[in-house]
C-alpha positions, 0 to 999 in steps of 0.5 A: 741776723742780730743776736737776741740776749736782753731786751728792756722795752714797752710791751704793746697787747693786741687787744679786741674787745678787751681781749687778747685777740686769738687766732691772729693768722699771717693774712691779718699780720701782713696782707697778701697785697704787701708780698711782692717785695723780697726786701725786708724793708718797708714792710712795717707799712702793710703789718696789721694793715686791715687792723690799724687802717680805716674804710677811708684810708686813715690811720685807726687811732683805736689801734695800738701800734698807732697810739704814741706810747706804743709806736716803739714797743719792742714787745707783743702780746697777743692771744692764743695761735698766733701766727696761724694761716699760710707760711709767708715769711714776710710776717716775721719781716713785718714785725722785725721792721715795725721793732718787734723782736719778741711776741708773747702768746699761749701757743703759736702756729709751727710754721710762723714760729719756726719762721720767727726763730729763724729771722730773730725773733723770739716767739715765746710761750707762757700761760693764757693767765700771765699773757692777761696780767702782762697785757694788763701792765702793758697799760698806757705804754710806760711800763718797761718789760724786761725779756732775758732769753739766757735766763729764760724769764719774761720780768714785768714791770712789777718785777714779777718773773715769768719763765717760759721753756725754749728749745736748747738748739733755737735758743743757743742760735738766737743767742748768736745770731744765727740763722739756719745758713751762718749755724751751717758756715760755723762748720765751714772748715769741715764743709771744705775738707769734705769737698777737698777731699771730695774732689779728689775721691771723684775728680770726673764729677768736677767736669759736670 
């Protein structure tokens, strides 16, 4: 997993009717017609499917990730509960193969955000009102955002800080780079003398 320090990018607002769209469940990130693959490449393909496709199978140039300036944005904006719905771990997958490291929401389902943690990404709260002033300057897609998860602040194109609160234990393995597996294996030296000594205290359990 790629370490999350610093990121400077554009940010795309996933707007509906001049709103940051809420409730934006997992079904509407990645359909359930794009999960029979277990590779986390390609996914990009299927992410806001039904969003950013029309009936006749053409790209909506209405929709923001289909806009230029947004095509490489780094960042998401995007309403209260994001990410509700089922568990499928594809979403994340999505986001990281279309380039989304960060999204930036009021509040966000557990599960897709443990998800998020767990696959790079940083899923970040601050308040109704500066997702609204962020998704505002995100503008024409030229205004850099700047994320510094060290600090904790959200900077916007205005320089204005934003600090939203992240859990210590999720931060120092986003920081690093490490998923639930690689925090495991820094304690691998420790995993093998128990199992040394293991093999020893029960040697009959080695012939099982």
């Amino acid at each position: 997993m790629k370490a999350f320090t610093t990121l400077r990018t554009t940010a795309a607002p996933l707007i509906d009717g001049g709103k940051l769209m809420a409730n934006v469940d997992t079904d509407m990130i990645i359909p359930k017609q794009f999960l029979k693959t277990t590779e986390r490449v390609g996914l990009s393909e299927g992410l806001f499917h039904e969003l950013k496709t029309l009936a006749d199978g053409s790209p909506n140039p209405d929709f923001v990730l289909n806009k230029p300036a947004y095509k490489s944005a780094g960042v998401l904006i995007a309403g209260d509960n994001f990410g509700c719905g089922s568990s499928r771990e594809h979403a994340p997958w999505a986001l990281l193969d279309q380039g989304i490291t960060c999204v930036i929401a009021p509040s966000f389902a557990d599960i897709f955000y443990n998800n998020c943690g767990n696959n790079g990404i940083l899923a970040l709260t601050l308040p109704q009102e500066a997702c609204d002033v962020l998704a505002g300057q995100a503008g024409g897609g030229n205004s850099v955002f700047e994320i510094d998860l060290e600090r904790q602040l959200v900077i916007g194109p205005d320089g204005a800080e934003h600090h939203f609160d992240y859990d210590e234990g999720r931060k120092e393995k986003l920081l690093k780079g490490l998923d639930n597996i690689g925090l495991s294996l820094q304690q691998d030296s420790a995993i093998s003398s128990f199992e040394a000594q293991r093999k020893l205290a029960t040697p009959w359990l080695e012939k099982a």
